[in-house]
C-alpha positions as CSV (number, residue, x, y, z in Angstrom):
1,X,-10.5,-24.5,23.3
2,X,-14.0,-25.4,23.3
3,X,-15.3,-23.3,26.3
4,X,-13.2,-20.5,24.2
5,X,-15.4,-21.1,21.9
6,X,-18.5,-21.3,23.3
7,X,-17.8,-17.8,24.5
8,X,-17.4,-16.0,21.2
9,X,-20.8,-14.4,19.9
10,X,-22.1,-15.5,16.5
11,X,-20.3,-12.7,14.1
12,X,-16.8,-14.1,15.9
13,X,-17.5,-17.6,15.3
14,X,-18.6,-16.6,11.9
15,X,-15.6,-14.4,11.0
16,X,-13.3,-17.6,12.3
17,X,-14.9,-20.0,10.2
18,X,-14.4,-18.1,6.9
19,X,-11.0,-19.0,8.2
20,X,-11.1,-22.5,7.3
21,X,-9.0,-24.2,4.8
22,X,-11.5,-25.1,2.5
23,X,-13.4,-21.5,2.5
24,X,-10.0,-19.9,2.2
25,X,-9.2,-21.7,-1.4
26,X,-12.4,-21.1,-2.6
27,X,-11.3,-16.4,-2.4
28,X,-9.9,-14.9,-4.8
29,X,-7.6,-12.4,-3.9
30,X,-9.6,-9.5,-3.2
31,X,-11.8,-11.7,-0.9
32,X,-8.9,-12.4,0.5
33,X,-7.7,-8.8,1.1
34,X,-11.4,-8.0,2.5
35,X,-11.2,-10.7,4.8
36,X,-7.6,-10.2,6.2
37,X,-9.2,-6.5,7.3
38,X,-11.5,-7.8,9.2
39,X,-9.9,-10.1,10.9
40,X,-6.9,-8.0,11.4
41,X,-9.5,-5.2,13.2
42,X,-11.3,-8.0,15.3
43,X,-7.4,-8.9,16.4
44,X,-7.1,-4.9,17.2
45,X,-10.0,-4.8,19.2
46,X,-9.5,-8.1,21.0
47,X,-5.7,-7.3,22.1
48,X,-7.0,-3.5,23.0
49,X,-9.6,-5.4,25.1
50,X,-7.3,-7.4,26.8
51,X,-4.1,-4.9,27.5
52,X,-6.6,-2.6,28.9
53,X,-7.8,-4.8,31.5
54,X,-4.9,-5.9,32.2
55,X,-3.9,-2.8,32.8
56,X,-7.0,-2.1,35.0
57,X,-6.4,-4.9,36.8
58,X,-2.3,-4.7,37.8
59,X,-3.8,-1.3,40.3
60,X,-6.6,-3.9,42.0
61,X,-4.0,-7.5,42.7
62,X,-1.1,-5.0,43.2
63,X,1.0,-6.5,40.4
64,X,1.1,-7.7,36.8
65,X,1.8,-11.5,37.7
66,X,-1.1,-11.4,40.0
67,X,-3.2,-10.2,37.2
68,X,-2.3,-12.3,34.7
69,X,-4.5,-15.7,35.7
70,X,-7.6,-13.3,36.0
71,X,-7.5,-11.9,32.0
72,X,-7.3,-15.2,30.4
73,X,-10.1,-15.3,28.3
74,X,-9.6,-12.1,26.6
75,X,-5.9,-12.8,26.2
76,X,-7.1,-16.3,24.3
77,X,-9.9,-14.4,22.2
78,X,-6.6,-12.0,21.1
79,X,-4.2,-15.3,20.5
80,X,-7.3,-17.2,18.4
81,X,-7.5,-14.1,16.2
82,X,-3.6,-13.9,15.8
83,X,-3.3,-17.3,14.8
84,X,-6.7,-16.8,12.3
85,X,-4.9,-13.5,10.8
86,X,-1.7,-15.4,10.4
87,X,-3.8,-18.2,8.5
88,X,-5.2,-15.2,6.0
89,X,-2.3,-13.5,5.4
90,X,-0.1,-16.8,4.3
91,X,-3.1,-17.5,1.7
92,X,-3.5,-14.0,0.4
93,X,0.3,-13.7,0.2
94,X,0.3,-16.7,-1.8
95,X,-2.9,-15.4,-3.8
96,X,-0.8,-12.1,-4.5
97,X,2.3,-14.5,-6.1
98,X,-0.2,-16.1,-8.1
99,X,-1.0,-12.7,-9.6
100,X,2.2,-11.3,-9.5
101,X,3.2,-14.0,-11.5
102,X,0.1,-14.0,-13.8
103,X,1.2,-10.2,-14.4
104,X,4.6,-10.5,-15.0
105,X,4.0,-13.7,-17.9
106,X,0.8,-11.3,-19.4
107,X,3.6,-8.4,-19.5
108,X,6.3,-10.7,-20.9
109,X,3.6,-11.9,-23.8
110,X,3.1,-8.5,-24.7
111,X,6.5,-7.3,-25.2
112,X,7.1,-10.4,-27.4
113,X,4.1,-8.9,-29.3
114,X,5.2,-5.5,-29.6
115,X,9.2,-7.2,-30.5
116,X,7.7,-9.4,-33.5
117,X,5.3,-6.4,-35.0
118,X,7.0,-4.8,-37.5
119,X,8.2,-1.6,-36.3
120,X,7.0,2.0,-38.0
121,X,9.5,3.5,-40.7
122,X,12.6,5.3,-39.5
123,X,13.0,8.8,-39.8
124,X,16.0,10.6,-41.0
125,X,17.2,11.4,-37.6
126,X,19.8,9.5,-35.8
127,X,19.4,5.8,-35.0
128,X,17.7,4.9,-31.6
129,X,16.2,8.7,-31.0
130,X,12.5,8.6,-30.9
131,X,11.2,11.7,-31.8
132,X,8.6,14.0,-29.7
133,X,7.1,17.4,-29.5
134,X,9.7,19.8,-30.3
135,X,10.9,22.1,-27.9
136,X,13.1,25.4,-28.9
137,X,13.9,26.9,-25.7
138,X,15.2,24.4,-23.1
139,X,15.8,27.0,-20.4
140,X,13.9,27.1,-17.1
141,X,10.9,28.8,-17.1
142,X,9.3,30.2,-13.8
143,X,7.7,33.3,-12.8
144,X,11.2,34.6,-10.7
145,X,13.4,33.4,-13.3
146,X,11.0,35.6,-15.9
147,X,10.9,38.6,-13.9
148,X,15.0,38.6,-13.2
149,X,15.3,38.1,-17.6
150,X,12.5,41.2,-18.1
151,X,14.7,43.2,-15.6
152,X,17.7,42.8,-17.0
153,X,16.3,43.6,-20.8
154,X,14.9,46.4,-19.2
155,X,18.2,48.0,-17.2
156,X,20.2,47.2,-21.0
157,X,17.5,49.1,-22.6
158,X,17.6,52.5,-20.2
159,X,21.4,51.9,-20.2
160,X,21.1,52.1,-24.4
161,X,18.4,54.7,-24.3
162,X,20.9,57.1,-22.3
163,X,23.7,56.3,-24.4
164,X,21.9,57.1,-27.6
165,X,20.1,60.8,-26.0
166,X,24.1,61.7,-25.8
């Protein structure tokens, strides 16, 4: 684990230590968020890294068994940054049921608010029917559905007109 280590550049060993326990309670949640990007794109990049020379490498040994001993490191690098995402995603999931839960009891407070002010007076309408911005014609409306009314007005007018020149 240590020569692993000692083989990641200074921005990867920088990125893993904000991994620590102690660093990781100190985020909030959007830390948190910001942090589980980057580490999930320095996974990406690491796995990428490794399948592709693995890849490379299965046409050079002759198979993928043979090739397998020779892509260690890289394959390591992607594993230290799966186990460092895994670490950021359990605390920003728990971060995010922290402020689900904040949420949900801020939501819950005001709708006892809202249940103990006293409510506007009632209107004459019926009980339970809140009233809006009145609407008289509840029919469809679109530009097809115009054009078919406007030619039927227009085919009972003609049909009137001809009846009435008799």
């Amino acid at each position: 684990m240590t020569a692993l280590l000692s083989s990641l550049t200074e921005a990867e060993l920088s990125l893993l230590r904000e991994t620590e326990q102690a660093r990781l309670a100190e985020l909030e949640e959007d830390a948190l968020v910001e942090l589980h990007t980057r580490i999930r794109r320095a996974r990406n990049k690491h796995v990428k890294v490794y399948r592709r020379q693995a890849a490379a490498l299965v046409g050079e040994v002759g198979g993928r068994g043979k090739a397998r001993p020779k892509n260690t490191r890289k394959r390591a690098k992607a594993e230290v940054f799966e186990e460092a995402l895994a670490t950021v995603s359990q605390h920003l999931a728990a971060a995010a049921r922290v402020s689900a839960e904040a949420l949900r009891a801020e939501r819950v407070a005001e709708d006892r608010q809202e249940q103990r002010a006293p409510s506007p007076p009632r209107s004459k309408s019926r009980p339970g029917t809140v009233l809006g911005p009145q609407r008289t014609d509840r029919r469809p409306d679109s530009p097809d559905l115009r054009k078919r009314h406007a030619s039927t007005r227009a085919t009972g007018a003609r049909r009137q007109a001809r009846r009435d020149s008799r």
